[in-house]
MITOR-527859 format. One line per 8 residues: number of its first residue (from 0); their letters; for each residue x, y, z negated of C-alpha. Coordinates in steps of 0.1 Angstrom, whole numbers, padded with zeros to 4 digits. Each point is the difference from the previous one (the first is absolute). Layout:
! MITOR-527859
NUM> a> X,Y,Z  ...
***
This chain:
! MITOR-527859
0> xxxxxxxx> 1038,0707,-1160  -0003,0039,0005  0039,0003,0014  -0011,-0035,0022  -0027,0023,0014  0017,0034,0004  0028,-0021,0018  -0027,-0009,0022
8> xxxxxxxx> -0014,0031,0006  0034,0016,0010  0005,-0031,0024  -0034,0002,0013  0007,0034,0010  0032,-0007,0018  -0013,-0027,0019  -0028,0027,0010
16> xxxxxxxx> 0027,0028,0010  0020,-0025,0019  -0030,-0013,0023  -0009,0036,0008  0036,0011,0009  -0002,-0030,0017  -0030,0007,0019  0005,0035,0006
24> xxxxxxxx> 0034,-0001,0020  -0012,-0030,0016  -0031,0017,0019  0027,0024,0013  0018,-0028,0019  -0029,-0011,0018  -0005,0014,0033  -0030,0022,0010
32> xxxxxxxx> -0008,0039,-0003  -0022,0006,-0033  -0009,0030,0010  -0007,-0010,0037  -0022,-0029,-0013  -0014,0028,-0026  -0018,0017,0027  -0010,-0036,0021
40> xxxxxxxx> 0024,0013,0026  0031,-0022,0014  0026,0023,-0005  0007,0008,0038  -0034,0018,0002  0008,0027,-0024  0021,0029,0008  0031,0000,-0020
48> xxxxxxxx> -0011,0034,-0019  -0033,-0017,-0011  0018,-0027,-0013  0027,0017,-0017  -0027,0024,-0017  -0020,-0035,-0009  0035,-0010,-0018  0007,0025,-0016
56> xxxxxxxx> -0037,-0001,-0014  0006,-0033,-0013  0030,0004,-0014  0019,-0022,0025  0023,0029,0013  0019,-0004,-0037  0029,-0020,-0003  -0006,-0038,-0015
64> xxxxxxxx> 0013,0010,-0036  -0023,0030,0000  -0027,-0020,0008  0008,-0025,-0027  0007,0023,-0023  -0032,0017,0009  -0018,-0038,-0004  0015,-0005,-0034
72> xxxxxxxx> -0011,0030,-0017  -0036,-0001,0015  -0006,-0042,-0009  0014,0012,-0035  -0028,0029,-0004  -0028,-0031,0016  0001,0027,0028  0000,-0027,0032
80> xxxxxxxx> -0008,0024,0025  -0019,0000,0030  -0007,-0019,0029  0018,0008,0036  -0031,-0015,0020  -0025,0020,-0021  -0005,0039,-0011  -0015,0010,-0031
88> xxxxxxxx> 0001,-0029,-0021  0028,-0019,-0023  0013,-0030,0003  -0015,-0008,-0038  -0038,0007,0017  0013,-0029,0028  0012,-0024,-0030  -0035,0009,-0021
96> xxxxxxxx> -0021,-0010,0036  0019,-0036,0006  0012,-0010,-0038  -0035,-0012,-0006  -0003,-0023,0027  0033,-0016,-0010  -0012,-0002,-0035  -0034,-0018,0013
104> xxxxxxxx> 0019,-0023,0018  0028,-0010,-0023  -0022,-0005,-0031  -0019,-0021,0021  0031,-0020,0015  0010,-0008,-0037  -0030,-0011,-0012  -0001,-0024,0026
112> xxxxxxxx> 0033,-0009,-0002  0006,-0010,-0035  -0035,-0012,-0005  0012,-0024,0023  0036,-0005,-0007  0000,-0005,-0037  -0027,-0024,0001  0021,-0024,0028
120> xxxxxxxx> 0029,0002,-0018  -0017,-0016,-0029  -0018,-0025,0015  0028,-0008,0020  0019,-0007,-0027  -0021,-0019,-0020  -0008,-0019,0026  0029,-0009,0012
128> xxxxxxxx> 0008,-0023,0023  -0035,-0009,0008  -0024,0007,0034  -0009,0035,-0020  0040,0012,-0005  0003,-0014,0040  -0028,0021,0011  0007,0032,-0021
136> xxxxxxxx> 0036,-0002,0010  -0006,-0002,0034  -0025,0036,0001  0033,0015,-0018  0026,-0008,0026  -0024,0013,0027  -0008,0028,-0017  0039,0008,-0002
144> xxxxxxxx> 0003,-0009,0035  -0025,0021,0013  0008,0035,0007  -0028,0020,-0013  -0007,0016,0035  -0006,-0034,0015  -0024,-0008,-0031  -0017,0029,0005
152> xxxxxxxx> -0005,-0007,0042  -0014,-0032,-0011  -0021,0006,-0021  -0012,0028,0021  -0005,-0023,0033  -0020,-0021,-0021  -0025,0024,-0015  -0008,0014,0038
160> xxxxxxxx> 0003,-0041,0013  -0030,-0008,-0027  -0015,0034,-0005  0008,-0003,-0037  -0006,0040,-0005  0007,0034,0018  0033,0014,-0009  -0005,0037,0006
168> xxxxxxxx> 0032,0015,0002  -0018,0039,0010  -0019,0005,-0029  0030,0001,-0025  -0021,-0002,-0029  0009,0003,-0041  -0009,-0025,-0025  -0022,0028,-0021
176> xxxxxxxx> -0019,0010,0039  -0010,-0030,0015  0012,-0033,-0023  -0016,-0025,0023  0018,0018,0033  0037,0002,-0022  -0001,-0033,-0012  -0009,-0014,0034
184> xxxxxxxx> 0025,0024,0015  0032,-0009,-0024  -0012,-0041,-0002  0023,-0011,0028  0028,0025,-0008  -0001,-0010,-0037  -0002,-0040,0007  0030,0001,0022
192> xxxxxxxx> 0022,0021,-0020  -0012,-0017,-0035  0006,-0036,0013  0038,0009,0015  0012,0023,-0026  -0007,-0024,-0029  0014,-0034,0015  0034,0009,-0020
200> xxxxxxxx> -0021,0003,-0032  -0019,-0034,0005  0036,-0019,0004  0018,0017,-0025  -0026,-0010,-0025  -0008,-0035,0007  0038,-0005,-0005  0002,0023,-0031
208> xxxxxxxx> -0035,-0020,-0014  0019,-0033,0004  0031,0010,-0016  -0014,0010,-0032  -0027,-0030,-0001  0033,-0019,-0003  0008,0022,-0032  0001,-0013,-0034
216> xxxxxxxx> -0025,0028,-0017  -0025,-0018,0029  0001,-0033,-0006  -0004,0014,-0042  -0026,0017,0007  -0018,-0029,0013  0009,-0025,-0022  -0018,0023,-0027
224> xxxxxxxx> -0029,-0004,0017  -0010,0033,0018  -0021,-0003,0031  0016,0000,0031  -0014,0035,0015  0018,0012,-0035  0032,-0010,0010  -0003,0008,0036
232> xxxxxxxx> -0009,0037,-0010  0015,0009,-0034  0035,-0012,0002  0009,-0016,0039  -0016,0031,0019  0011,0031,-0024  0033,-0016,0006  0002,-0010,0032
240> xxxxxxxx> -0014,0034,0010  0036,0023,-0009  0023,-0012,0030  -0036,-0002,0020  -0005,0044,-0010  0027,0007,0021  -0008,-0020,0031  -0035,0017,-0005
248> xxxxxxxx> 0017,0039,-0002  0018,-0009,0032  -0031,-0012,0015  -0015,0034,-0007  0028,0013,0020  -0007,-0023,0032  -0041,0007,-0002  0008,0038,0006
256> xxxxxxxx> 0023,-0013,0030  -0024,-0019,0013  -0026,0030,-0006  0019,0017,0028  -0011,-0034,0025  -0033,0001,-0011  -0010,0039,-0001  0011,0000,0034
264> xxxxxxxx> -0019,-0035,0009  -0032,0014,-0014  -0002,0034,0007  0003,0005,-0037  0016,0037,-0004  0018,-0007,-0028  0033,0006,-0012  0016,-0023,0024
272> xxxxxxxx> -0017,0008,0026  0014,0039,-0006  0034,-0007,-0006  0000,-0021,0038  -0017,0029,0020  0022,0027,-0024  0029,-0021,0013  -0002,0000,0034
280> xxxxxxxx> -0011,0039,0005  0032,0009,-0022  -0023,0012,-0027  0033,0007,-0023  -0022,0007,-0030  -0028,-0024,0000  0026,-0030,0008  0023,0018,-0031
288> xxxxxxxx> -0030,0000,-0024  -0014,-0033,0011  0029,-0021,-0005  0008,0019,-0037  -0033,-0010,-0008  0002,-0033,0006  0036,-0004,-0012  -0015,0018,-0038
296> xxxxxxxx> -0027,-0029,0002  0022,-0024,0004  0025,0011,-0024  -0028,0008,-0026  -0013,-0040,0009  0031,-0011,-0013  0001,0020,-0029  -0034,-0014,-0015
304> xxxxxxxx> 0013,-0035,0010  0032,0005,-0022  -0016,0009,-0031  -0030,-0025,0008  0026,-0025,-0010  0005,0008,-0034  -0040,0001,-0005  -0005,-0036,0014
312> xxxxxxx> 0032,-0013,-0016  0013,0014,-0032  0027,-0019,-0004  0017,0025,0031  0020,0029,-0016  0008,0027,0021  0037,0013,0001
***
């Protein structure tokens, strides 16, 4: 177990240094000036001496493997730098401004998500084949349909159609503020994104459910007469739940995708909504720490998922 997790940990860490190499030579092939967009100038409009000096400042005027090199050994020391659009604050101040938003929003998407998905799947499958499996089905393969922007525009139109609430997208308001404004706030973004990242989860376990219904241990169990919501929950679910973990640690990886649709839908100034306006003003360090941060989450999502398996199934040995 402890050389199944330090294997981990080294590949973890891998997969993290490979997706900011990635990233980091890849915002150097874009087109666009950093520096010129660092001042909110086009490039033409700045003398050629201003622009050089705003290089150099930066840290542009260096060749690439400098730079890297330079990037490397400050990511190592958690040192991520500072913003080009901004002067006298770091790039961790930025993260520590939007990474609560995102966290708002995607505990919220979650909840929704599974609380939803997990029970479907179940009734689906023990329903089958009836008007309730039909019905339950159906929502699923709409919600995997749907992209989650048209969800969201939807479900907007409707709210200003009926008059269902105010969405107040100025006020930007925390949980621990204003609860009643936050929740109405995140209710759209966090219905939309809940109902089409979980669809996967809702299919994978109505067909898991129905396999191991089939199972001998199943059929033993209730020939020994233990109730039904027994079986359901003590031996069909736990087990039907290991292939189901994995599905539910990629999902994680899709809601903070779909964060970046929503954030930007809403007005939420979260994480995604950062990493989009960081993106398109060249913001080399904000897009740099951004997409690390995301790629750790997901990488750390995994992780937990991994050695959840062992915990809901012992019979899984590590090797």
């Amino acid at each position: 177990m402890q050389q199944y997790i330090l294997r981990r940990l080294i590949g973890a860490v891998f997969v993290i240094f490979l997706t900011g190499t990635f990233m980091f030579f890849m915002l150097r092939l874009l087109p666009g000036d950093p520096a010129a967009a660092s001042l909110g100038l086009d490039a033409g409009s700045i003398s050629p001496e201003a622009l050089e000096a705003r290089n150099a400042e930066l840290g542009l005027d260096q060749p690439a493997y400098q730079q890297y090199a330079n990037w490397l050994w400050d990511t190592v020391r958690l040192d991520l730098g500072s913003p080009f659009s901004k002067r006298g604050v770091t790039v961790w101040y930025e993260i520590g401004r939007s990474l609560p938003y995102s966290i708002e929003l995607s505990i919220l998407i979650m909840i929704v998500g599974f609380s939803v998905a997990i029970p479907i799947g179940l009734l689906s499958a023990i329903y089958q084949d009836r008007w309730v499996d039909y019905v339950l089905r159906t929502l699923a393969i709409l919600a995997l349909a749907a992209p989650v922007f048209w969800t969201a525009a939807i479900a907007t139109l409707a709210v200003l159609q009926w008059e269902l609430f105010t969405i107040d997208v100025i006020a930007q308001p925390h949980f621990w503020e204003d609860p009643g404004a936050a929740f109405t706030w995140y209710l759209v973004p966090m219905f939309a994104g809940g109902f089409a990242g979980t669809a996967a989860t809702m299919r994978l376990l109505r067909s898991q459910m129905l396999e191991v219904l089939r199972q001998d241990y199943v059929r033993t169990a209730r020939a020994k007469g233990l109730r039904e919501s027994l079986v359901i929950t003590r031996h069909a679910l736990r087990n039907a739940l290991v292939p189901v973990l994995t599905v539910m640690g990629v999902t994680l990886a899709t809601i903070i995708g779909s964060q970046v649709i929503l954030e930007n839908m809403f007005n939420i100034p979260g994480i995604g909504n950062k990493i989009i306006s960081a993106f398109f003003g060249r913001d080399y360090p904000v897009v740099q720490a951004l997409v690390l941060l995301i790629a750790v989450f997901v990488v750390v999502t995994n992780f937990v998922v991994d050695i959840l398996y062992g915990i809901i199934d012992p019979r899984i040995r590590f090797s």
